[in-house]
HTML snippet that shows the backbone in 3Dmol.js (N, CA, C, O; Angstrom):
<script src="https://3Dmol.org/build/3Dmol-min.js"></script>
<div id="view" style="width:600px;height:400px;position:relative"></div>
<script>
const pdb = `
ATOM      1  N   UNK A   1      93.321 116.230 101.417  1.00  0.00           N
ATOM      2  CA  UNK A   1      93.097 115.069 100.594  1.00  0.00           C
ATOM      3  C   UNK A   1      94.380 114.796  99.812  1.00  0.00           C
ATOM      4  O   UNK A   1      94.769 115.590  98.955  1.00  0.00           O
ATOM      5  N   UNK A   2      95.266 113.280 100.210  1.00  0.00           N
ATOM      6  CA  UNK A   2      96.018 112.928  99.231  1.00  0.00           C
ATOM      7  C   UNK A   2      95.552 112.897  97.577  1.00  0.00           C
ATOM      8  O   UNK A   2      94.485 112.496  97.112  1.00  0.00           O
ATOM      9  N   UNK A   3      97.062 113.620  96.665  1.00  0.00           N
ATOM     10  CA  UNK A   3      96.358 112.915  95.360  1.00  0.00           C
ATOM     11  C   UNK A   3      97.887 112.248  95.085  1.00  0.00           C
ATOM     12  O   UNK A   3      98.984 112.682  95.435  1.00  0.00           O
ATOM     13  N   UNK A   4      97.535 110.995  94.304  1.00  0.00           N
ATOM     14  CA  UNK A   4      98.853 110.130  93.657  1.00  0.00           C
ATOM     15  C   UNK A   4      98.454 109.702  92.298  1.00  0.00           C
ATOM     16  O   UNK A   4      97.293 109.808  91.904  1.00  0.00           O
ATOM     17  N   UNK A   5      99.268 109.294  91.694  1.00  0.00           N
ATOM     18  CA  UNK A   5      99.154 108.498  90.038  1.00  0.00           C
ATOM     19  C   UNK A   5      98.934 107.837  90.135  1.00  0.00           C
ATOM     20  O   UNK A   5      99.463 107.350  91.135  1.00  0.00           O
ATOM     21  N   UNK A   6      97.888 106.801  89.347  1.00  0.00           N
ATOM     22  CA  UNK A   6      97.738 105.877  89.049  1.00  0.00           C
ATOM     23  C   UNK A   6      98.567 104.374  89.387  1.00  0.00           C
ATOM     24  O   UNK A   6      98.245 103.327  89.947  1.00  0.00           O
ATOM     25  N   UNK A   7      99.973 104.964  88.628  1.00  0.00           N
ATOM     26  CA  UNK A   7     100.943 104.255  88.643  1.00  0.00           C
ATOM     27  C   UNK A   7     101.670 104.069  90.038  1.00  0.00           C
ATOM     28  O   UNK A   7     102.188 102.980  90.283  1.00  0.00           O
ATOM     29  N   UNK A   8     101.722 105.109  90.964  1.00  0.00           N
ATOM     30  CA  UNK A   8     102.138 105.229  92.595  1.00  0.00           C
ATOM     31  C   UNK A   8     100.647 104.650  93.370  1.00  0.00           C
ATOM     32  O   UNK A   8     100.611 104.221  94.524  1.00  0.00           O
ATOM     33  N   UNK A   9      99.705 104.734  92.632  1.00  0.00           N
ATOM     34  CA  UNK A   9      98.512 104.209  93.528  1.00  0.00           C
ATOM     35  C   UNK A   9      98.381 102.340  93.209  1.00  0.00           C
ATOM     36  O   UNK A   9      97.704 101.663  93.983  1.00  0.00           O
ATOM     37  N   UNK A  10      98.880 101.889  92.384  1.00  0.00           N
ATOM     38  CA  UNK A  10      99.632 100.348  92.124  1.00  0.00           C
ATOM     39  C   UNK A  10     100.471  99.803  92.992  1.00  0.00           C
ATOM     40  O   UNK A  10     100.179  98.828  93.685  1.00  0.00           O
ATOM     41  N   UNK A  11     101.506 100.361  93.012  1.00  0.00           N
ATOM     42  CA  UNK A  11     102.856  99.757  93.992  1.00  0.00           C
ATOM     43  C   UNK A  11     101.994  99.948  95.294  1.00  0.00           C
ATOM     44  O   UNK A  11     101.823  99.002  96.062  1.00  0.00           O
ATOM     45  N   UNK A  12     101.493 101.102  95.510  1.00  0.00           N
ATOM     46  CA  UNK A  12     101.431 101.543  97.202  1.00  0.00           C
ATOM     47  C   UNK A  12      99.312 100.709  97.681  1.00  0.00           C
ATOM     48  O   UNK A  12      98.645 101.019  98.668  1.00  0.00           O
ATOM     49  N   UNK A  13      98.916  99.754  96.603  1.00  0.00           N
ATOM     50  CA  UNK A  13      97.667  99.806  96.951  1.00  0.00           C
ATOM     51  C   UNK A  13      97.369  98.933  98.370  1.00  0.00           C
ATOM     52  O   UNK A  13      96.296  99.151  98.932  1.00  0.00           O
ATOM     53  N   UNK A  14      98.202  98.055  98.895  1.00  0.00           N
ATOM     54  CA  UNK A  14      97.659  97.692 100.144  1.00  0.00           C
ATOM     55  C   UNK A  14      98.035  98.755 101.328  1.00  0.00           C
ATOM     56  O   UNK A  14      97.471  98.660 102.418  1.00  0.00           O
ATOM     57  N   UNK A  15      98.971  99.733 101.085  1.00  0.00           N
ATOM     58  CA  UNK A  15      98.863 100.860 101.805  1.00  0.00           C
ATOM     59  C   UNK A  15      97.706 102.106 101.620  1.00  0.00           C
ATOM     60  O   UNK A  15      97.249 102.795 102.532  1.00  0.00           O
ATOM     61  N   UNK A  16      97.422 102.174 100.393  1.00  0.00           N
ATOM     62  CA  UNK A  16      96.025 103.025 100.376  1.00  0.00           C
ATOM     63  C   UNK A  16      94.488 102.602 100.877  1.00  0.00           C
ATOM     64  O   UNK A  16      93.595 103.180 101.495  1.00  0.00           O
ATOM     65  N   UNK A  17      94.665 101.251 100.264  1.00  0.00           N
ATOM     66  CA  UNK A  17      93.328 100.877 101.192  1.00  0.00           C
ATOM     67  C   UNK A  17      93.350 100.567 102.804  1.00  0.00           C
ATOM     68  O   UNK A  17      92.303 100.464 103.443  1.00  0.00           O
ATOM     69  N   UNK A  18      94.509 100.442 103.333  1.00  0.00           N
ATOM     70  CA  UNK A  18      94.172 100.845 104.958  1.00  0.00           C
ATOM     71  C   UNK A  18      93.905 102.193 105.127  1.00  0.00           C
ATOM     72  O   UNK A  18      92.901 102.641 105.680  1.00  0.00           O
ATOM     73  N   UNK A  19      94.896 102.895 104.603  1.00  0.00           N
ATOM     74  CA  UNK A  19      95.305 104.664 104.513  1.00  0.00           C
ATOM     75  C   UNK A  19      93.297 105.042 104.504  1.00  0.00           C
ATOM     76  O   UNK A  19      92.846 105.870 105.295  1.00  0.00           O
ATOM     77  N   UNK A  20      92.426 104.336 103.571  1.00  0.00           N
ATOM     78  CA  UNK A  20      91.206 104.756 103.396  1.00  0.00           C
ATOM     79  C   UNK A  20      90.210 104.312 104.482  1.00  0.00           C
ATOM     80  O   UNK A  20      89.559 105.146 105.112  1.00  0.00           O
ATOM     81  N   UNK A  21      90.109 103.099 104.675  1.00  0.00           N
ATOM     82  CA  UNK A  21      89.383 101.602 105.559  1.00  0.00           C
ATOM     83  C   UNK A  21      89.932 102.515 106.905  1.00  0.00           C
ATOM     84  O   UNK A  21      89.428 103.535 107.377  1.00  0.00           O
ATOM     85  N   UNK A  22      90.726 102.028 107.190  1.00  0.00           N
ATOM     86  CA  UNK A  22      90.950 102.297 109.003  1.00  0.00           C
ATOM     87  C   UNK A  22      91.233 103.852 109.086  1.00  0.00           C
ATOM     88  O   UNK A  22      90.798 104.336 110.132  1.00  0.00           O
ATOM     89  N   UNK A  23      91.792 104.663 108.327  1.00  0.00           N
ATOM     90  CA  UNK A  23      92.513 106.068 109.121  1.00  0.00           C
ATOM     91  C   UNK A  23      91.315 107.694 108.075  1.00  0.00           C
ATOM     92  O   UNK A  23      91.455 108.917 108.066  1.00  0.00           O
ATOM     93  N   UNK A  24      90.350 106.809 107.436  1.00  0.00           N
ATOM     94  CA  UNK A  24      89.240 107.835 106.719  1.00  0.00           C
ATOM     95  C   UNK A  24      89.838 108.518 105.443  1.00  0.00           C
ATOM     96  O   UNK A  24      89.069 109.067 104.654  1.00  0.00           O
ATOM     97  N   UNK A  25      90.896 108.505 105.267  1.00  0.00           N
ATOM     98  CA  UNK A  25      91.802 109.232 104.220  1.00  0.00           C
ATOM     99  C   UNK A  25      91.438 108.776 103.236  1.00  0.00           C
ATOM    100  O   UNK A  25      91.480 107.573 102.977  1.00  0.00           O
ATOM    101  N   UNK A  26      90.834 110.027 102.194  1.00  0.00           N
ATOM    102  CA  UNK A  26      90.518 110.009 101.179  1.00  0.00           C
ATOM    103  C   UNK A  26      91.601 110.407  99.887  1.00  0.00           C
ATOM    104  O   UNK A  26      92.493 111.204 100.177  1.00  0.00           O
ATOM    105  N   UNK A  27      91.551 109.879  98.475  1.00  0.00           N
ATOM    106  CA  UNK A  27      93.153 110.100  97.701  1.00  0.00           C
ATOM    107  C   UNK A  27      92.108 110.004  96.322  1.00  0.00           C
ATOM    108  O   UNK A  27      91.124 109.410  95.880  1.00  0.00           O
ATOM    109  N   UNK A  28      93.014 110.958  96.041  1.00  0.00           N
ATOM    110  CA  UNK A  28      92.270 111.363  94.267  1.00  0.00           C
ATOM    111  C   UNK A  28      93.483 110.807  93.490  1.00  0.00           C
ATOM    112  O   UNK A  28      94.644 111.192  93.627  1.00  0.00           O
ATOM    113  N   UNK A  29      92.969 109.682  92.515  1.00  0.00           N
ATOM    114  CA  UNK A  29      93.663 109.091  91.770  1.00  0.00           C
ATOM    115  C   UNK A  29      94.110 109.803  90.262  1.00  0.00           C
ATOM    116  O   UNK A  29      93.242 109.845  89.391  1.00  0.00           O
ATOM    117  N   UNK A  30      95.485 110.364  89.970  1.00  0.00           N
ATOM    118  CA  UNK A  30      95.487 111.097  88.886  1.00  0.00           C
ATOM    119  C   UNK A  30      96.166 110.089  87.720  1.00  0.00           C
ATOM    120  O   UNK A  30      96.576 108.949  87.937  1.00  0.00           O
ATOM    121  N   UNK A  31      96.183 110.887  86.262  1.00  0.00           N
ATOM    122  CA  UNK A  31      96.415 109.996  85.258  1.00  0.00           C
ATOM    123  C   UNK A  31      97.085 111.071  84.441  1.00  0.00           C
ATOM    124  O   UNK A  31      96.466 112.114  84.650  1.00  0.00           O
ATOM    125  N   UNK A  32      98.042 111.265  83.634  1.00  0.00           N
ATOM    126  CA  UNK A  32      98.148 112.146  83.088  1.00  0.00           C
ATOM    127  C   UNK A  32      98.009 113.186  83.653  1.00  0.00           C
ATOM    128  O   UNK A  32      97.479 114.106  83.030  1.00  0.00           O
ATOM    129  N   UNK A  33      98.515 113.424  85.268  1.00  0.00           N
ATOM    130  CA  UNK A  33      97.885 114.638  85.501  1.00  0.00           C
ATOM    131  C   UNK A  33      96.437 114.954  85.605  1.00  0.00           C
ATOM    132  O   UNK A  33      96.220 116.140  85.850  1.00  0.00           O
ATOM    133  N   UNK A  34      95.334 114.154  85.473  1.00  0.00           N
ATOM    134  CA  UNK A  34      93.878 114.360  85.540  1.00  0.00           C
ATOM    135  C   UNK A  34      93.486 113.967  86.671  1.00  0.00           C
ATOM    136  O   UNK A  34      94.194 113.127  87.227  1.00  0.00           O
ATOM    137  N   UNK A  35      92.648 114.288  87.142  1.00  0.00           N
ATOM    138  CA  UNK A  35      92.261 113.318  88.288  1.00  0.00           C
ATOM    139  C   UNK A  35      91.030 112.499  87.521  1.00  0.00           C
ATOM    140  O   UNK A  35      90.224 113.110  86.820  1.00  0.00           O
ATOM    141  N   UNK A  36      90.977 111.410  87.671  1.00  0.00           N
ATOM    142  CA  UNK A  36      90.242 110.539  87.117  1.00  0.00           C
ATOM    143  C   UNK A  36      89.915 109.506  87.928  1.00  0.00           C
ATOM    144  O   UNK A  36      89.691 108.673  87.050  1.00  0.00           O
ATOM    145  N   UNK A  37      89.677 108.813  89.165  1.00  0.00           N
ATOM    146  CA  UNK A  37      88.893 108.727  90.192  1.00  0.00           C
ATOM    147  C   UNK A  37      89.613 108.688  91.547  1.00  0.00           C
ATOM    148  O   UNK A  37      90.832 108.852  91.499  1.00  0.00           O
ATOM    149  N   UNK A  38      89.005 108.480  92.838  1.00  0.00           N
ATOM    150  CA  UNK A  38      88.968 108.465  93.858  1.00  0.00           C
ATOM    151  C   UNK A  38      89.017 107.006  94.965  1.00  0.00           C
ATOM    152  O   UNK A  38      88.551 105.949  94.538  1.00  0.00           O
ATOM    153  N   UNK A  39      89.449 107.054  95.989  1.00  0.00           N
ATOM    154  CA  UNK A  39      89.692 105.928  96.676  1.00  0.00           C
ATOM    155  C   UNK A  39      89.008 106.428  98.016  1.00  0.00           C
ATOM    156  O   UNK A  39      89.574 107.430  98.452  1.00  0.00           O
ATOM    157  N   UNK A  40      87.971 106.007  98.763  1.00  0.00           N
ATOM    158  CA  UNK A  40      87.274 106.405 100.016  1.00  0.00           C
ATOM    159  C   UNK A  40      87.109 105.212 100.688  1.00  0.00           C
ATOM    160  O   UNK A  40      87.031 104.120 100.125  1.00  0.00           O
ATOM    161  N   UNK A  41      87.058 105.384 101.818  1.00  0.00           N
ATOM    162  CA  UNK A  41      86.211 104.404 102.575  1.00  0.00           C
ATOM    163  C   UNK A  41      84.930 104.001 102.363  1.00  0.00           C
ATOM    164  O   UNK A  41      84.146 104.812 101.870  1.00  0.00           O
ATOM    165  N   UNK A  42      84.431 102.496 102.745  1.00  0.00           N
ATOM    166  CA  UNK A  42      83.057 102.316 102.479  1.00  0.00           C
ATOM    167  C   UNK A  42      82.297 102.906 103.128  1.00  0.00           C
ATOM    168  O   UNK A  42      81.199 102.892 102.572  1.00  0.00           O
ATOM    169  N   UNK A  43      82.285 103.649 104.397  1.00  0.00           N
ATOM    170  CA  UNK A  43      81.460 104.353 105.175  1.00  0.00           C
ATOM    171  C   UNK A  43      81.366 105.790 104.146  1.00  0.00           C
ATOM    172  O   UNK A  43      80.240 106.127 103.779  1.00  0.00           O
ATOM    173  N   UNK A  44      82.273 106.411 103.808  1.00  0.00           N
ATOM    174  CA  UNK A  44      81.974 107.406 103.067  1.00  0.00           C
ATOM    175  C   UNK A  44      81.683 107.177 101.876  1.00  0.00           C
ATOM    176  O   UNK A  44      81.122 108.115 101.309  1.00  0.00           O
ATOM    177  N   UNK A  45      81.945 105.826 100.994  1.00  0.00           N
ATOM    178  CA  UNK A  45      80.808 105.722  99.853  1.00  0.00           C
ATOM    179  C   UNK A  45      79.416 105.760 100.048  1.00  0.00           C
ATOM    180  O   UNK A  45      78.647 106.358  99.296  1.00  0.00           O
ATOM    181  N   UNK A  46      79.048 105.060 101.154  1.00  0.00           N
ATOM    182  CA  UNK A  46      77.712 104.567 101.652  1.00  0.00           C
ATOM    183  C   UNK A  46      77.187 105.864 102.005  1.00  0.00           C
ATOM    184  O   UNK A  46      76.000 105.780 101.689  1.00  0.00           O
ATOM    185  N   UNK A  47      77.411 107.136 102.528  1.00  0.00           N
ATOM    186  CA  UNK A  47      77.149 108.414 102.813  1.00  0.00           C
ATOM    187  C   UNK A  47      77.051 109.349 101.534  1.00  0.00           C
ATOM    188  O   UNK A  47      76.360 110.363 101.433  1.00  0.00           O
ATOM    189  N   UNK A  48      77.955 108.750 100.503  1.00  0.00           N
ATOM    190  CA  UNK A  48      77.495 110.131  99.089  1.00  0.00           C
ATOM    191  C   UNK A  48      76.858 109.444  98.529  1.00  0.00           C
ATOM    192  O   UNK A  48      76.181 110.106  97.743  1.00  0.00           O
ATOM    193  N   UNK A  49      76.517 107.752  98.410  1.00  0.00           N
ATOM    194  CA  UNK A  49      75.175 107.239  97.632  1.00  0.00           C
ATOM    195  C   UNK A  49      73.747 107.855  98.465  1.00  0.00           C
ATOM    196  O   UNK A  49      72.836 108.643  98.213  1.00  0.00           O
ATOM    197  N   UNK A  50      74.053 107.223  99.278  1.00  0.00           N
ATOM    198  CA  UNK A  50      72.787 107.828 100.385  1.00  0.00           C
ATOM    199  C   UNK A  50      72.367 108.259 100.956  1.00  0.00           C
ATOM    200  O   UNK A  50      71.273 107.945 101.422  1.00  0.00           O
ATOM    201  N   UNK A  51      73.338 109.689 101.362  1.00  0.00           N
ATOM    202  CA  UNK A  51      73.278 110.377 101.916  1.00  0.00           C
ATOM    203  C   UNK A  51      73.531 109.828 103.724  1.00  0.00           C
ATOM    204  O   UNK A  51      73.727 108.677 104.114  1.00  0.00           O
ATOM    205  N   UNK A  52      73.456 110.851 104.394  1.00  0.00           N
ATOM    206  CA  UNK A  52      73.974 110.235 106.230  1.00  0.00           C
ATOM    207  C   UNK A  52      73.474 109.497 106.689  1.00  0.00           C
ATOM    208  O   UNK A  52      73.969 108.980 107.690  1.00  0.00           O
ATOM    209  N   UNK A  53      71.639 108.870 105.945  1.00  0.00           N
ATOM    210  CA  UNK A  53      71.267 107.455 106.603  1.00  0.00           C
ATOM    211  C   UNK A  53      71.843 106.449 106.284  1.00  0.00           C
ATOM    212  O   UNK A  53      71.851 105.440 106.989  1.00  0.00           O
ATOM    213  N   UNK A  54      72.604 106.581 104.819  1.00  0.00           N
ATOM    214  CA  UNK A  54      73.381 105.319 105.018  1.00  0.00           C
ATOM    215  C   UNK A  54      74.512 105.028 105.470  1.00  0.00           C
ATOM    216  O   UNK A  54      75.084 104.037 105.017  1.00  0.00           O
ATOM    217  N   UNK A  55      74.990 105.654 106.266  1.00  0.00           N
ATOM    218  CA  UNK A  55      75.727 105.562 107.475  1.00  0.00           C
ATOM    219  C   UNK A  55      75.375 104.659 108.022  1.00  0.00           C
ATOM    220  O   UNK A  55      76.195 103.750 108.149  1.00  0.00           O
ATOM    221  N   UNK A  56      73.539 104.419 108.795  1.00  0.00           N
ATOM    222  CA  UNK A  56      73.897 103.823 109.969  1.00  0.00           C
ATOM    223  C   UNK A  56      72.655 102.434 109.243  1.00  0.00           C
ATOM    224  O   UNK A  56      71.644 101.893 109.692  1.00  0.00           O
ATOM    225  N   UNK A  57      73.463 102.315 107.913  1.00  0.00           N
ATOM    226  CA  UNK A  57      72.606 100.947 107.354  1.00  0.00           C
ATOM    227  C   UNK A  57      73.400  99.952 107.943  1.00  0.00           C
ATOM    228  O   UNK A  57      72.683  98.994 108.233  1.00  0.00           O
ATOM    229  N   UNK A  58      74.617  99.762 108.256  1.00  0.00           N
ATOM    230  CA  UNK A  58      75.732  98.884 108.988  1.00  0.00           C
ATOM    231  C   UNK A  58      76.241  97.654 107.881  1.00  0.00           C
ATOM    232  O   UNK A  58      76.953  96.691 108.169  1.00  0.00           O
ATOM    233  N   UNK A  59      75.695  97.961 106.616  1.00  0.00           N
ATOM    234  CA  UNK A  59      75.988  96.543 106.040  1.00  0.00           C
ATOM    235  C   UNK A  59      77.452  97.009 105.216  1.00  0.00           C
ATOM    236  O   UNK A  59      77.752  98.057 104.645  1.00  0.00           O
ATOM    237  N   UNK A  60      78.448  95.309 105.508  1.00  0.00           N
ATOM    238  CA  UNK A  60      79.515  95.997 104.489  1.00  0.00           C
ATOM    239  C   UNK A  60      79.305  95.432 103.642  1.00  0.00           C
ATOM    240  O   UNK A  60      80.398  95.297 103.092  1.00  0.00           O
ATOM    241  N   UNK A  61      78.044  94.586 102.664  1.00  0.00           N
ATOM    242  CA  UNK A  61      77.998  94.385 101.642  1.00  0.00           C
ATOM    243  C   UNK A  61      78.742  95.460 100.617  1.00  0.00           C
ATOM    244  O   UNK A  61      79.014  96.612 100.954  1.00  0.00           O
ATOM    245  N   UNK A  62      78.983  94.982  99.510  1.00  0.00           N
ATOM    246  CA  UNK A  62      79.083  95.914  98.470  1.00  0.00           C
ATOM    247  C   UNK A  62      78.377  95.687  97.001  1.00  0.00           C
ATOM    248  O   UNK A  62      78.496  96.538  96.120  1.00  0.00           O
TER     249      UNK A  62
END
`;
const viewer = $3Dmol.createViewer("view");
viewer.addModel(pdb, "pdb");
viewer.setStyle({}, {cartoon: {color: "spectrum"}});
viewer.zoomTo();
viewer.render();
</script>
């Protein structure tokens, strides 16, 4: 799992959200050194809200 700053997760964000969307790569967003949140794909949000059936709910609502 990538982690980057906040501030490197700014400049680089249309590269992280493919990096997440198309290639599954998950990146822990740090701040001060903290990690203070995360960047996933919607398939793997949809899987820790709902566990693996919502996997195959197919909607990309958000």
């Amino acid at each position: 799992m990538k982690t980057i700053t906040t501030v490197a997760a700014r400049e680089n964000f249309a590269e992280l959200i493919n990096q997440a969307s198309y290639g599954g790569r998950r990146v822990i967003l740090t701040r001060r050194g903290k990690p203070v949140a995360a960047l996933v794909s919607l398939k793997d949000l949809r899987i820790l809200e709902d566990g693996p059936e919502g996997e195959k709910n197919g909607s990309d609502k958000v």
